[in-house]
C-alpha positions as CSV (number, residue, x, y, z in Angstrom):
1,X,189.4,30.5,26.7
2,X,190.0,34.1,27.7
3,X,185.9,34.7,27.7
4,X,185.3,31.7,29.7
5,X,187.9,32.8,32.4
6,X,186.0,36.4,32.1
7,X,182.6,34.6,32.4
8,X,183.8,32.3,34.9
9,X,185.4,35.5,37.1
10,X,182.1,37.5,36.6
11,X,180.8,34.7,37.8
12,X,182.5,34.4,40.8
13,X,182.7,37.6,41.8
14,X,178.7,38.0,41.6
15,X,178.1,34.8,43.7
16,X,180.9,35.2,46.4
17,X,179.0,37.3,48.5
18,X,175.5,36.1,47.7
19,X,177.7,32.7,49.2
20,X,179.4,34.7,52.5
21,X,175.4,36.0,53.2
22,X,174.7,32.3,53.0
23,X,177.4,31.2,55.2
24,X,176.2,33.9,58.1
25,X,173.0,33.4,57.8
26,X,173.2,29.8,58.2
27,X,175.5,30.0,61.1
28,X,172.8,32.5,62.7
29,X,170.1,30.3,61.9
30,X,171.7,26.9,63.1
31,X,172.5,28.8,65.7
32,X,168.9,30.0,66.8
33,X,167.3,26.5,66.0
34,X,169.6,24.1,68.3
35,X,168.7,26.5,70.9
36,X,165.5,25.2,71.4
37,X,165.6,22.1,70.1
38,X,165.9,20.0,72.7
39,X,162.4,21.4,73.7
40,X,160.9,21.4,70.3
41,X,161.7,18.6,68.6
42,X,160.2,16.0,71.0
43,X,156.9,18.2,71.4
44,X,156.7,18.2,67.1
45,X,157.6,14.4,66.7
46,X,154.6,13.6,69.0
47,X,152.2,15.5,67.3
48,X,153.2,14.4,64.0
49,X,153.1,11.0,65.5
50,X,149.5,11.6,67.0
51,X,148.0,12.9,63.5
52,X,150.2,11.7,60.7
53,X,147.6,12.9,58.3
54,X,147.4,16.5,59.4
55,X,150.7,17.4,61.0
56,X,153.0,14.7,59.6
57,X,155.3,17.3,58.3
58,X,156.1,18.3,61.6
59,X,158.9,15.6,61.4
60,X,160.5,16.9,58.5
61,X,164.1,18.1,59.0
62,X,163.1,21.5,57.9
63,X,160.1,22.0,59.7
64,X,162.4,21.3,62.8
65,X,164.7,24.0,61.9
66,X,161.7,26.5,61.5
67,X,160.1,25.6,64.7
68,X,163.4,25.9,66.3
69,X,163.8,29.5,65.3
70,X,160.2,31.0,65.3
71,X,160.2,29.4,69.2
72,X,164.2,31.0,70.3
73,X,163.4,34.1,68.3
74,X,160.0,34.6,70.4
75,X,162.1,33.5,73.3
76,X,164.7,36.0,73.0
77,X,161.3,39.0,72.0
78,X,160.0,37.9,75.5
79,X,163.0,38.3,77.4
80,X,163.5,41.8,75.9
81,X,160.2,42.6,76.8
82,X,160.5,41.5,80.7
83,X,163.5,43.1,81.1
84,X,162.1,46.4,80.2
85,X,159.7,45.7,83.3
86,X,160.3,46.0,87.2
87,X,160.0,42.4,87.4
88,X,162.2,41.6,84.9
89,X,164.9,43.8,85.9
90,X,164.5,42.0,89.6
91,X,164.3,38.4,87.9
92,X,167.6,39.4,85.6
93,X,168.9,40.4,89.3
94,X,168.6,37.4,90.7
95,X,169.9,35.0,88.2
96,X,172.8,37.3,88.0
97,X,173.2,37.1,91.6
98,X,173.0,33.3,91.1
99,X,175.6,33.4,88.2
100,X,178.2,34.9,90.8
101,X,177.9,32.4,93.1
102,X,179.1,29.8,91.0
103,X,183.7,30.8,89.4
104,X,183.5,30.0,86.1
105,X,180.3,31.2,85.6
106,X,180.6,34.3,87.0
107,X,183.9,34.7,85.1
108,X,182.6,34.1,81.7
109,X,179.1,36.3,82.2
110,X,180.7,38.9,83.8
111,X,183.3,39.3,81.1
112,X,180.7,39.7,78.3
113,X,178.2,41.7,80.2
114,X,181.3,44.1,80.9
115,X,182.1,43.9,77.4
116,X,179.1,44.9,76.0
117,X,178.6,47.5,78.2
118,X,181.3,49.3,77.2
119,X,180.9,49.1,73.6
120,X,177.4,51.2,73.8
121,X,179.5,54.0,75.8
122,X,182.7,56.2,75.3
123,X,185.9,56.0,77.4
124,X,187.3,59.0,79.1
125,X,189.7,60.9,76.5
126,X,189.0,58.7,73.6
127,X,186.9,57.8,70.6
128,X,185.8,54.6,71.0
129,X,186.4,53.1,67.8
130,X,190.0,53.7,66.7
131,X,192.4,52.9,64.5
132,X,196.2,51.2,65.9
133,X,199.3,50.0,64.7
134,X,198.7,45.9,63.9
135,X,200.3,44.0,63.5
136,X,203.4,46.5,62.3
137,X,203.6,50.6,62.1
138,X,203.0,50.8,58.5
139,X,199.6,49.0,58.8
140,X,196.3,50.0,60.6
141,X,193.5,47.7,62.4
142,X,190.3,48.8,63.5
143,X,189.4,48.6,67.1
144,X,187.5,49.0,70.0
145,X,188.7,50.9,72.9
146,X,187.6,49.3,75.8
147,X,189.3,50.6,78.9
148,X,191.8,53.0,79.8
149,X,194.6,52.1,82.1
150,X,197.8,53.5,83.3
151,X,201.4,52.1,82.9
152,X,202.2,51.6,86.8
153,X,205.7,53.0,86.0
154,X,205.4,56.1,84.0
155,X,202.0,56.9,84.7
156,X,201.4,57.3,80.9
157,X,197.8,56.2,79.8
158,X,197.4,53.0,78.0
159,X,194.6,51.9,76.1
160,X,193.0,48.1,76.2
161,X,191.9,47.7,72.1
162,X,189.7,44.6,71.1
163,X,190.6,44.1,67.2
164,X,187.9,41.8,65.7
165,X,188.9,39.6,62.7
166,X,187.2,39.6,59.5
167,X,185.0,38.7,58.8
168,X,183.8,36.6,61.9
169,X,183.6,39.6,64.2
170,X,183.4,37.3,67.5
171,X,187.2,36.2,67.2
172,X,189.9,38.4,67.6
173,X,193.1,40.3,69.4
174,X,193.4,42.4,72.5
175,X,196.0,45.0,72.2
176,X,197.5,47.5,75.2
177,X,198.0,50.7,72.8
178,X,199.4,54.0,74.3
179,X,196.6,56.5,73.9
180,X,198.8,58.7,72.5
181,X,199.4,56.6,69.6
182,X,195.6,56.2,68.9
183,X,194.2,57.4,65.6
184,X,191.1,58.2,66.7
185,X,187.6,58.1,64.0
186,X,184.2,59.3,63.9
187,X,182.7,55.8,63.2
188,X,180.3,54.7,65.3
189,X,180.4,51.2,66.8
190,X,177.8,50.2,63.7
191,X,179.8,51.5,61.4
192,X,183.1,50.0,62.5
193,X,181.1,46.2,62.7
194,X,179.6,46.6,58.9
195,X,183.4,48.0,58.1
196,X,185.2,44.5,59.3
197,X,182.5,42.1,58.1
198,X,182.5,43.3,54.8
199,X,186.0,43.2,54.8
200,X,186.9,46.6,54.0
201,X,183.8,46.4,51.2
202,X,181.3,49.2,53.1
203,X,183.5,51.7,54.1
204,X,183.5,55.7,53.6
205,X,185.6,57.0,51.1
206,X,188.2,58.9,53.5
207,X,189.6,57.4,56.5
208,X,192.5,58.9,59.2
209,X,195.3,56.6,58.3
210,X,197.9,58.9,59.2
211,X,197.7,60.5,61.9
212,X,198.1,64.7,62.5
């Protein structure tokens, strides 16, 4: 019994995160394929429908899902590429224009164009990536500064920290964490995302936990 527990923990610990890369990837991937979809599949069932012989297999549940990502991942190439362009940039313009014309809309885009922004830059007087106290003083979380305000009172800087959970980075806490009690990191914003997806597992060997 004791070498079938071993074999079966062995066991478990080599295919848990062969089975969390499964889990992303077929999150991404789902993700990618109902994207187009609604464009795809009809075009593919009518040519498979037009020559059964040749392109039957177009109908097939995963030649669906293929389509569906080669066509969003081209999509999402091509946009890249236009924005890099004058036209692009003045297209992008305009449908953000668009966007701002209609409350919600402009609410949600603005939000996470803002976002992202400021994760590719540094705040004034602070590392970006830092470690805080959450949820209690004797335990650090890893976040992302992403503002600096001011306590309307004191006047003493405050600091607006997005905490991601692990290891579904998209979810998470904001936190308003006097600068001063910021334990600041050399991570980069790469570094920080592989950190909490991995759940602590790709990490570097020394980190500022208390701070000096």
């Amino acid at each position: 019994m004791k070498k079938l527990q071993a074999f079966f923990l062995t066991g478990l610990l080599t295919l848990t995160p062969i089975w969390l890369v499964f889990i992303v990837f077929k999150f991404v991937f789902g993700l990618l394929s109902d994207v187009s979809r609604p464009i795809t599949t009809p075009i593919s069932l009518y040519m498979a429908e037009q020559s059964p012989m040749l392109l039957g297999w177009l109908s097939q549940p995963w030649a669906q899902t293929g389509i569906g990502i080669v066509v969003t991942v081209a999509f999402i190439l091509m946009v890249g590429f236009i924005s890099r362009r004058v036209l692009g940039q003045r297209l992008i313009g305009w449908l953000e224009a668009l966007i701002g014309k209609v409350p919600l809309a402009k609410t949600v885009y603005g939000s996470a164009r803002k976002l992202l922004d400021m994760l590719q830059t540094k705040p004034d007087g602070t590392q970006r990536v830092v470690l805080i106290n959450f949820p209690h003083e004797n335990m650090k979380s890893v976040g992302f500064v992403t503002r600096i305000l001011a306590d309307e009172a004191t006047g003493e800087e405050l600091a607006a920290v997005y905490v991601p959970t692990t290891p579904n980075p998209t979810s998470g806490y904001l936190e308003i964490v006097p600068v001063s009690q910021l334990i600041p990191t050399d991570w980069t914003a790469d570094q920080a995302m592989a950190f909490i997806i991995s759940g602590g597992a790709v990490s570097p060997e020394r980190i500022p936990f208390s701070k000096a």
